[in-house]
C-alpha positions in Angstrom: 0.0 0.0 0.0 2.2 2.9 -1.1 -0.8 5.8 -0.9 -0.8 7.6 2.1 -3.2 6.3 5.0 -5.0 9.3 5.0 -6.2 9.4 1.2 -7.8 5.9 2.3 -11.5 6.1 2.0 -13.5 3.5 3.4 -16.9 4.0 1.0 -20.0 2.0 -0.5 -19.1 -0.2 -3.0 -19.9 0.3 -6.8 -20.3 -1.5 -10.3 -16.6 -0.3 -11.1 -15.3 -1.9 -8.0 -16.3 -5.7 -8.9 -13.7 -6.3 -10.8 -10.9 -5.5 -7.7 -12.9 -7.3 -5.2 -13.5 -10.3 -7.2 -9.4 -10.9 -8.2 -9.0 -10.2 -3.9 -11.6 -12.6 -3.3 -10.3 -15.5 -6.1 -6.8 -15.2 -4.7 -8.2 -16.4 -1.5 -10.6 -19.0 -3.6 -7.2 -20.3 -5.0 -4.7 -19.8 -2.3 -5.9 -19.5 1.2 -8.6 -20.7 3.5 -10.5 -17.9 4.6 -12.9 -19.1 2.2 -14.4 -22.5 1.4 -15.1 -21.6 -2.0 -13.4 -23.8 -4.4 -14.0 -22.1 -7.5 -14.2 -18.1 -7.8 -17.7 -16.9 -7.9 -19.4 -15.5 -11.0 -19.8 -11.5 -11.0 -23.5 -12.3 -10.0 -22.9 -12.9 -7.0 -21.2 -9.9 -6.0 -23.9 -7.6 -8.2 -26.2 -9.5 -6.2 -24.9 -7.8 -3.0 -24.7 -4.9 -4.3 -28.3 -5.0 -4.9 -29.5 -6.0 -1.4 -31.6 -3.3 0.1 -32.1 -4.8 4.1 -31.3 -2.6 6.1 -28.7 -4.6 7.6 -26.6 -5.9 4.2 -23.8 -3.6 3.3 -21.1 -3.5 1.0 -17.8 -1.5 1.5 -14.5 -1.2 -0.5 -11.2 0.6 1.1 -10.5 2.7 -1.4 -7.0 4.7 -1.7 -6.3 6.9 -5.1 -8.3 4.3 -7.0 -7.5 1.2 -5.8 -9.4 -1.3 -3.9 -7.0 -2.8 -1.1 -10.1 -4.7 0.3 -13.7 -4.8 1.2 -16.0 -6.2 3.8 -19.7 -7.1 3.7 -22.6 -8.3 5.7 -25.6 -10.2 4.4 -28.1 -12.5 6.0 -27.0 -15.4 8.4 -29.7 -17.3 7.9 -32.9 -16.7 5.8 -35.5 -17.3 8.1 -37.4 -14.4 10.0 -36.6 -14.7 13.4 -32.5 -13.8 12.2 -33.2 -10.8 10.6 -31.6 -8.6 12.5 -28.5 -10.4 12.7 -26.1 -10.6 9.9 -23.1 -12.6 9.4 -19.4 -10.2 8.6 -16.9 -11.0 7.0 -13.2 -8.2 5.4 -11.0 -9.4 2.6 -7.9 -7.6 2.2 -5.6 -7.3 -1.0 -2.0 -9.0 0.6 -0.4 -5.8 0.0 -3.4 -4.0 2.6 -2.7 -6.0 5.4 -1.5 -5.0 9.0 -2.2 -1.6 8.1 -5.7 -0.9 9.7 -7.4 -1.3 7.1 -9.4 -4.1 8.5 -10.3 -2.1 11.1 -11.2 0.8 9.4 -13.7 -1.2 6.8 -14.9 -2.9 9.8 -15.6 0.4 12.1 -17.8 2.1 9.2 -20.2 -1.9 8.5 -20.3 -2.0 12.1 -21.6 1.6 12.3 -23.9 0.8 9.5 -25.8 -2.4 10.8 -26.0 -0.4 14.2 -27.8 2.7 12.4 -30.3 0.0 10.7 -31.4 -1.5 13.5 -29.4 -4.9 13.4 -28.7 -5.9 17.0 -26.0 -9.1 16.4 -22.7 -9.3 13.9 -21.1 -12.9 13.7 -17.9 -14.1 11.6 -17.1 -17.1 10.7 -13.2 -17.5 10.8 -11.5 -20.8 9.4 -8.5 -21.7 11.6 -5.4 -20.9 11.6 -5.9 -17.3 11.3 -4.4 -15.7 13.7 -4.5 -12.1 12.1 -8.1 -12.5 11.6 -8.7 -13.2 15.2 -6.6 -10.3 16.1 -8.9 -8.3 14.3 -12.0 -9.6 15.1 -10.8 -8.9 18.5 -9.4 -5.8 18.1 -13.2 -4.9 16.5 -14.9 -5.8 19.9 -15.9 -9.3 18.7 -16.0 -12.2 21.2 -15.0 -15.5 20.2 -18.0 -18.2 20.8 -16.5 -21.6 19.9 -14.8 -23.6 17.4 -16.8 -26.2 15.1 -14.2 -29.0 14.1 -13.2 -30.2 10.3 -16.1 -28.9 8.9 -14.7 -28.0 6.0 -12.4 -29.8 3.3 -10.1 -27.7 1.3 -6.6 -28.6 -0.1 -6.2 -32.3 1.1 -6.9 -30.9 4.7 -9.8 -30.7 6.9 -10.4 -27.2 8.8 -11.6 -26.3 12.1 -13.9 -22.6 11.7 -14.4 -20.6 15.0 -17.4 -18.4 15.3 -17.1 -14.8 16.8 -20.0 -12.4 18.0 -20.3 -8.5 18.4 -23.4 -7.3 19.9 -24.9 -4.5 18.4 -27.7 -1.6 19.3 -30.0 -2.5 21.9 
């Protein structure tokens, strides 16, 4: 990240910006496991998001001169009535963006924005290891609930996920 931290700009996210988060989102698709995807996503799903209109579904890029260096999002976590008002979180950070607060600072503006419409829990769902994202999730004022075991299957390896919470608005 060679711009400034101050001409960062933590904003809603647009058409033009798809493109950014969805070559951030398949290097984790192809390299990491802070996604079980397999396969990048088509574009759908990421117009899709950008379409939602709960109250409680945001989309956010960090934007500095231009460039994406990550994005974060929150959409249902489950989609029956009773969990409406909470929504499951989740950042993805170019390489380049990370240990720099940018997390934080994409995180501090969707938390502000499911508070302001009216969503009362945030959860995240954080495949293990990860220490930096638990840092984060931390440093956010999440609490960690508990860890599901080898739910997931991705490069020849099972993998633990642990869930963390952040209560909201009253």
């Amino acid at each position: 990240m060679s711009e400034p931290a101050e001409r960062l700009v933590v904003r809603s996210a647009a058409d033009a910006d798809l493109d950014a988060v969805a070559a951030i989102y398949a290097r984790e698709v192809r390299e990491g496991h802070a996604t079980f995807d397999t396969e990048p996503p088509p574009r759908a799903r990421w117009e899709d998001k950008l379409a939602s209109r709960h109250p409680g579904d945001h989309f956010l890029v960090a934007d500095a001169g231009g460039t994406v260096l990550g994005f974060a999002y929150s959409g249902p976590y489950r989609e029956r009535g009773a969990y409406d008002r909470t929504r499951e979180v989740t950042v993805y950070l170019d390489p380049a963006a990370t240990g720099r607060g940018v997390g934080r600072l994409l995180y501090a503006d969707l938390l502000a924005r499911m508070e302001a419409g009216g969503m009362r829990t945030a959860l995240a769902c954080i495949a293990l290891p990860n220490d930096a994202s638990e840092g984060l999730h931390r440093a956010c004022g999440f609490e960690r609930q508990g860890v599901l075991r080898e739910v997931g299957r991705k490069f020849d390896r099972w993998i633990d996920v642990v869930w963390w919470q952040r209560m909201l608005g009253s």
